[in-house]
C-alpha positions as CSV (number, residue, x, y, z in Angstrom):
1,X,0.0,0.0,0.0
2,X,2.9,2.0,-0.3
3,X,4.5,1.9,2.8
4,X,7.9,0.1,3.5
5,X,8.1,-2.2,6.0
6,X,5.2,-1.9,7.8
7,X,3.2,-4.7,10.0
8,X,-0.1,-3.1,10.5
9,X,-2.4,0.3,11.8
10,X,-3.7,0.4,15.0
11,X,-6.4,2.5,16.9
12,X,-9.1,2.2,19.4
13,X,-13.0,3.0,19.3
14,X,-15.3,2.8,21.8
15,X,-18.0,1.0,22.5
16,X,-21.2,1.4,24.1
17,X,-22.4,-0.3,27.2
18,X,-25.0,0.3,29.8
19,X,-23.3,2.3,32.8
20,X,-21.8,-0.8,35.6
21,X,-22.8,-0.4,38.9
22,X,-18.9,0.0,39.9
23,X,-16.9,2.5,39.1
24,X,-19.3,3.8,36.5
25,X,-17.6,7.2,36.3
26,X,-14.5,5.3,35.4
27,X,-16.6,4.5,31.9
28,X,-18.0,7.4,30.9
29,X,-15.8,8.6,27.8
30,X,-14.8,12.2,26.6
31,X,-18.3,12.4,24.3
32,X,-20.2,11.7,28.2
33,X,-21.3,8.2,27.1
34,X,-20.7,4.7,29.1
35,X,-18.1,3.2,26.7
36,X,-15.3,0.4,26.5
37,X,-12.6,0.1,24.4
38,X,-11.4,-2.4,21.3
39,X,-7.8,-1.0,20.4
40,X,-7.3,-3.5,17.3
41,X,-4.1,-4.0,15.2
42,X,-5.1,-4.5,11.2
43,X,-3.4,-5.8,8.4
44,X,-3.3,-4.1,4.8
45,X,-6.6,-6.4,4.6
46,X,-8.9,-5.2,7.4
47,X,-8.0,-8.4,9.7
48,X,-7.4,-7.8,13.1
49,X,-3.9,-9.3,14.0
50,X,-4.2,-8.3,17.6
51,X,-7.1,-6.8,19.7
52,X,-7.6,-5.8,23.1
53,X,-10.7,-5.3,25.1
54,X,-12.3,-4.1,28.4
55,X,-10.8,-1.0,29.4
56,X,-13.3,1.5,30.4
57,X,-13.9,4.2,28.0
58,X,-12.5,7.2,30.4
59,X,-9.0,5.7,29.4
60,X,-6.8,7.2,26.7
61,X,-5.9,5.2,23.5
62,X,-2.2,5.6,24.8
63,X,-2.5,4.3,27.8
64,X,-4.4,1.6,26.9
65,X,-1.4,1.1,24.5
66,X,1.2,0.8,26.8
67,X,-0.7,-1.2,29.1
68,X,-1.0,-3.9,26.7
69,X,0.7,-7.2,25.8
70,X,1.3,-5.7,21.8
71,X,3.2,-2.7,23.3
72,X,5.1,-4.8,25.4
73,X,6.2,-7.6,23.1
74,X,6.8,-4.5,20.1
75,X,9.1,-2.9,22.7
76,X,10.8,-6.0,23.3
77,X,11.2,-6.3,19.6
78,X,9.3,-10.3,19.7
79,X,6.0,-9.4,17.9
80,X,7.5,-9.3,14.6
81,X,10.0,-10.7,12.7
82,X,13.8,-9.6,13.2
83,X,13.7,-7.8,9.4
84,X,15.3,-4.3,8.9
85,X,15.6,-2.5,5.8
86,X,17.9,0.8,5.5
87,X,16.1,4.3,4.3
88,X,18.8,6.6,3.5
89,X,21.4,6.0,5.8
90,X,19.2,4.8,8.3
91,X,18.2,1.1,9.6
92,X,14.2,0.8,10.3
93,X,12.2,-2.5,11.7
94,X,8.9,-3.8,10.9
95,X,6.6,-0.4,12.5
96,X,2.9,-0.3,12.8
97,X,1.2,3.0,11.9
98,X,-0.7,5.2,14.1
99,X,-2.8,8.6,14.9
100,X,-1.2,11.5,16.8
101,X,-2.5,10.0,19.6
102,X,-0.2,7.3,20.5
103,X,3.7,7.8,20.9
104,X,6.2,7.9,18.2
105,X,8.5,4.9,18.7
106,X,11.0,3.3,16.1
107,X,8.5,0.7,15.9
108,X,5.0,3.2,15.8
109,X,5.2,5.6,12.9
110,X,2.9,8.7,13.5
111,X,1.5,11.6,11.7
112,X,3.4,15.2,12.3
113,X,1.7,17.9,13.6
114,X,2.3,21.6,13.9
115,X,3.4,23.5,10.9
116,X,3.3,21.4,7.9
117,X,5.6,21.9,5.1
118,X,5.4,20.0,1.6
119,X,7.3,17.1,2.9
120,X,5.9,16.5,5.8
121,X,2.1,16.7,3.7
122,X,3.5,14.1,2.2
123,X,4.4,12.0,4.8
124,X,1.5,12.2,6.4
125,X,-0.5,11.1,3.4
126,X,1.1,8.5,2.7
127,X,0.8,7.0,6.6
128,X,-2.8,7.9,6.6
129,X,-3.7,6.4,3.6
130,X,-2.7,3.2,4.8
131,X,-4.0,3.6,8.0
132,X,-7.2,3.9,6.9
133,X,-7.7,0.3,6.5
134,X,-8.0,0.1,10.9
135,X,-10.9,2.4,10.7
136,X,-12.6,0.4,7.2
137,X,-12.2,-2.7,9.8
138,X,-13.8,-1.2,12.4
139,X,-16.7,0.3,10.0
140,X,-16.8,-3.2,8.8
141,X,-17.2,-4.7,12.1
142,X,-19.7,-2.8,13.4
143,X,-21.4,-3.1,9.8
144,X,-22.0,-6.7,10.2
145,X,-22.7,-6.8,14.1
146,X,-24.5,-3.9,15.0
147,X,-25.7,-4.8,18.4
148,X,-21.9,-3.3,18.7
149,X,-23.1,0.3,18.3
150,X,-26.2,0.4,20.4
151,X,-25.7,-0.1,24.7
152,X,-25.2,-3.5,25.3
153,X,-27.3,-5.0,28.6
154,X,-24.9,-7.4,29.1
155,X,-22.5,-8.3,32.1
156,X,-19.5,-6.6,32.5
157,X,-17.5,-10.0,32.5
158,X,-19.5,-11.1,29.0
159,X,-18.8,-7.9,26.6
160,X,-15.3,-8.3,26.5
161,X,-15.7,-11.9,25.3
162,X,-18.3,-10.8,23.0
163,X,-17.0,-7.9,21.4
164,X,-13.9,-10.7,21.1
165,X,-15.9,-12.9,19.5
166,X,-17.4,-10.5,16.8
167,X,-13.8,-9.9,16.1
168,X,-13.0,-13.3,15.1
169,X,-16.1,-13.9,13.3
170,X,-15.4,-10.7,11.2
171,X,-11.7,-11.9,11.0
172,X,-13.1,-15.0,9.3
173,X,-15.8,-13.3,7.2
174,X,-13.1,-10.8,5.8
175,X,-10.7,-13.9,4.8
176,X,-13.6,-16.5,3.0
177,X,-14.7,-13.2,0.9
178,X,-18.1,-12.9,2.5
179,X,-20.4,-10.0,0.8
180,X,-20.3,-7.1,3.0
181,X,-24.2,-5.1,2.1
182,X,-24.2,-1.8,1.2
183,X,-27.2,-1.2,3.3
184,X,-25.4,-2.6,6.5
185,X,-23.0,0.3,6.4
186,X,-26.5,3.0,5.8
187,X,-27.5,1.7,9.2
188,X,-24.4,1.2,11.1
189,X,-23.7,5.0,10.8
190,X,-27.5,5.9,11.7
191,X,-26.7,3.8,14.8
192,X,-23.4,5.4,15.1
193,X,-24.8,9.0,14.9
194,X,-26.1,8.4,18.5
195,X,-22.6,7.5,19.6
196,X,-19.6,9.9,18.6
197,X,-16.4,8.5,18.5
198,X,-14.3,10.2,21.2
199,X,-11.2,12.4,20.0
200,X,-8.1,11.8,21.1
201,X,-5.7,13.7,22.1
202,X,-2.0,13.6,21.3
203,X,0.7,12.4,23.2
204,X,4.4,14.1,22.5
205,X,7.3,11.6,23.9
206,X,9.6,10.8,20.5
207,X,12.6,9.2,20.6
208,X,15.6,9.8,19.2
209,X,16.2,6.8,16.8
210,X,12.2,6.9,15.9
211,X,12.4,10.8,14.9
212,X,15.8,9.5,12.7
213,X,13.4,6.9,10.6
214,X,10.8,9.3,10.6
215,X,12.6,11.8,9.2
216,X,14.5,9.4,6.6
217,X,10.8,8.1,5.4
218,X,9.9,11.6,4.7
219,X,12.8,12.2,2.4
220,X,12.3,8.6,0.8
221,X,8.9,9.2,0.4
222,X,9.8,12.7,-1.5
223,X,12.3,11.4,-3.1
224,X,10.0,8.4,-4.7
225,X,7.9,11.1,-5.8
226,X,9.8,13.1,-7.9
227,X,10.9,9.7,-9.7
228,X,7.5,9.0,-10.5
């Protein structure tokens, strides 16, 4: 899709629940509804490679990030393969892509923010149109199982393994080429309407070596451009 190297997108989106009789507050998300959230990793075809579920919806997409297994294993360097390539004069792993909201790592890749010059444009459309395929899947999910986007009833303990389980089925819906209606995605975002996505807000802790690939991808990316 354009983008060297690279393992999958990740994000998070919430979903609705009925408020728990514990800790309640602890659920109620930045848009004032009772939420948890799915953080899913994708792959280039809108199969979810890793997911985690249950924290409640007060909690940021990057701390939910760093409290997971993925971030751990990524930071260990286990999740993927050992396979470098060199941009320019620098060496880059297998990253995943992400929104502003999560950190940039020299595994993560992330969007830049601020003042934008032609480069950096660049940059960032080339990340985002890759990551779009994490937000397709989650349309996609929630398409085909839409109990997902109205308040589910159900326990605490149970939602987790269900909104698991929709994952999987999705997983194995997406790979056997199952017809996806056009009319599923009409009422998914009527049902969605009710439920605004929270937005998240960014998080600024780079390090050095991931600022060094980011930087080298830019000029790449430039570069690939004016060969074309």
């Amino acid at each position: 899709m354009g983008f060297p190297n690279c393992g999958g997108a990740i994000d998070g989106t919430h979903i609705p629940i009925l408020g728990p009789d514990h800790q309640g507050s602890q659920y109620i998300n930045r848009k004032g509804y009772f939420s948890m959230v799915l953080q899913a990793l994708v792959d280039h075809k809108g199969r979810f490679t890793n997911i985690n579920v249950g924290w409640p919806g007060k909690v940021h997409d990057a701390r939910v990030f760093k409290n997971s297994g993925l971030f751990r294993r990524l930071q260990e360097g286990v999740y993927f393969p050992d396979h470098k390539i060199t941009v320019g004069d620098v060496e880059m792993p297998i990253v995943i892509l992400g929104d502003p909201a999560y950190p940039l790592m020299p595994w993560l890749m992330k969007p830049y923010t601020g003042a934008l010059d032609t480069e950096k444009e660049l940059f960032n459309y080339q990340l985002s149109k890759c990551r779009m395929v994490v937000e397709c899947a989650f349309g996609r999910l929630k398409g085909r199982w839409r109990s997902l986007l109205t308040r589910s009833d159900l326990s605490q303990t149970n939602i987790p393994i269900v909104i698991a389980a929709c994952c999987v089925l999705h997983n194995l819906c997406e790979s056997k080429g199952e017809t996806f209606m056009a009319g599923w995605e009409v009422e998914a975002n009527r049902l969605a309407a009710d439920y605004a996505q929270p937005d998240t807000r960014a998080i600024r802790r780079s390090q050095r070596d991931a600022l060094r690939i980011r930087e080298a991808l830019k000029a790449s990316f430039q570069t690939d451009q004016g060969n074309q």
